[in-house]
Wavefront OBJ file of the C-alpha trace (Angstrom):
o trace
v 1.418 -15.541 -21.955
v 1.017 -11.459 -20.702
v 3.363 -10.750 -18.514
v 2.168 -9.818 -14.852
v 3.539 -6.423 -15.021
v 1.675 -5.606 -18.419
v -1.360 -6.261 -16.967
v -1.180 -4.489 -13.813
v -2.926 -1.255 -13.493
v -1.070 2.206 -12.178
v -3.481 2.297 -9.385
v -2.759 -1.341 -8.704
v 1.014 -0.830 -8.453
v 1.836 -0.452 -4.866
v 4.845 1.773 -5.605
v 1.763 4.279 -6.874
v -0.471 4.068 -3.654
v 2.713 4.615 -1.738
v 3.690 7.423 -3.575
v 0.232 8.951 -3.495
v 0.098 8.279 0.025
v 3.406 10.395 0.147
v 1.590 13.496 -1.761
v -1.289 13.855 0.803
v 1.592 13.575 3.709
v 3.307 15.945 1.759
v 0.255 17.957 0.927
v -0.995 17.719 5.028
v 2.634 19.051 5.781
v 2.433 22.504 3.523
v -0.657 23.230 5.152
v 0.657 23.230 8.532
v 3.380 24.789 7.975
v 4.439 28.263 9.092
v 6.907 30.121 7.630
v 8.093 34.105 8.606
v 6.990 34.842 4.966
v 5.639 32.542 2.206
v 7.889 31.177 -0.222
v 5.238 30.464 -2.589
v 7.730 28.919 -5.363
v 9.702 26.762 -2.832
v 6.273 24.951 -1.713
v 4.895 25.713 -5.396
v 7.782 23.379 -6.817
v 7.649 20.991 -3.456
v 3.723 20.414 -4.556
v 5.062 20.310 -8.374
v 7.878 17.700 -7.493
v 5.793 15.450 -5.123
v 2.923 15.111 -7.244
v 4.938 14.210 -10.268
v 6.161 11.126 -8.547
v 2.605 9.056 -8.876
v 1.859 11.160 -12.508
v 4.900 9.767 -13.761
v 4.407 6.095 -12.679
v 0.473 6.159 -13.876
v 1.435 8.235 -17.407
v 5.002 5.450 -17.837
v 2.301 2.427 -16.945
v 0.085 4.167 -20.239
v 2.749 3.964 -22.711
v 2.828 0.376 -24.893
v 6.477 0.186 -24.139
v 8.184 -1.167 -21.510
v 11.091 0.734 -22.503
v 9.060 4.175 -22.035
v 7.557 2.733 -18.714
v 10.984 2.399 -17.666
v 12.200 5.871 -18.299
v 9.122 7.446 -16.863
v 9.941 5.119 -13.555
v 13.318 6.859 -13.570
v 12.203 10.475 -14.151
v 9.272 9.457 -11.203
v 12.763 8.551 -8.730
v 13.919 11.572 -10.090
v 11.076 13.537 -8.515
v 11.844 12.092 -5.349
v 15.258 13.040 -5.003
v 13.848 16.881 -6.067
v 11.457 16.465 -2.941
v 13.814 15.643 -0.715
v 15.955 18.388 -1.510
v 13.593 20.664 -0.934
v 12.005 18.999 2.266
v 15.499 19.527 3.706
v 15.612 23.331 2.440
v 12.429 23.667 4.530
v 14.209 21.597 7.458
v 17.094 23.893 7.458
v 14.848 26.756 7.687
v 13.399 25.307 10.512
v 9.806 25.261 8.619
v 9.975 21.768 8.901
v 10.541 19.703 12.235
v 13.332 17.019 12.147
v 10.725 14.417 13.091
v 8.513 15.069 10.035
v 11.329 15.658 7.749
v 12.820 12.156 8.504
v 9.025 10.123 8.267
v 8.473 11.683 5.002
v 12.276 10.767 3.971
v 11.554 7.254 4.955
v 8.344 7.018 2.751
v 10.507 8.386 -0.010
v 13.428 5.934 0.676
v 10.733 3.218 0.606
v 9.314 4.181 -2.741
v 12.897 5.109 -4.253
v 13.641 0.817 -3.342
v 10.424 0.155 -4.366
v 10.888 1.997 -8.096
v 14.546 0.231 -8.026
v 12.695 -3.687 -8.178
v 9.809 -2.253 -10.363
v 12.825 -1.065 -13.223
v 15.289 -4.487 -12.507
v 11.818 -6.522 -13.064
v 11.217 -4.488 -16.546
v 14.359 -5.040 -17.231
v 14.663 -8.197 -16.624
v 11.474 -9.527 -18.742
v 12.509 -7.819 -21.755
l 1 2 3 4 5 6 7 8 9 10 11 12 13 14 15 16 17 18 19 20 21 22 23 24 25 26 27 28 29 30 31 32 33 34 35 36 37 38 39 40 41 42 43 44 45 46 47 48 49 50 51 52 53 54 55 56 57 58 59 60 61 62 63 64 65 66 67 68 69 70 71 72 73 74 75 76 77 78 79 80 81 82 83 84 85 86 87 88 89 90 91 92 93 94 95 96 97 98 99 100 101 102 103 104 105 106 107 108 109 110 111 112 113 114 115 116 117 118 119 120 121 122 123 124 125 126
């Protein structure tokens, strides 16, 4: 019998829609932000980082191994932890208000546990 996790599609994962969900806030935030001059590589590498999240899930789900899904799930959490990092560069800076640094940190905190039970339940079927 398939496993339940094989036959899942990326969009189907929920860690996926959450971290897409997380670009567009992401995304929504850039736009509205104002800075005293544009740091076009900061929020360059902030879209870079935030969209790799849900690329790396979808392109890990494509491979045939679970072993490759697994990695790609880590370098995904990976991206995370690079978005926060620079969502609190843009906090410090004051481009970024406290309150919409800390919702977007608890989407990412969210997805981070989420990614964490995805990888133990790959792990755990092998």
């Amino acid at each position: 019998m398939t496993n339940r996790i094989e036959q899942v599609a990326y969009k189907d994962l929920k860690v996926w829609q959450k971290s897409m969900d997380l670009v567009h806030n992401v995304i929504d935030v850039i736009d509205e932000m104002e800075t005293p001059r544009k740091h076009y590589r900061l929020i360059d590498q902030l879209e870079s980082a935030v969209t790799s999240i849900p690329m790396n899930i979808a392109e890990g789900k494509g491979r045939n191994s679970k072993k490759e899904f697994v990695q790609f799930l880590y370098i995904s959490r990976g991206s995370i932890y690079e978005t926060l990092t620079l969502l609190e560069i843009f906090k410090q800076q004051n481009w970024l208000s406290e309150e919409k640094y800390n919702k977007l940190e608890s989407s990412a905190m969210e997805i981070i546990r989420m990614l964490k039970g995805l990888i133990n339940a790959i792990s755990r079927s092998n």
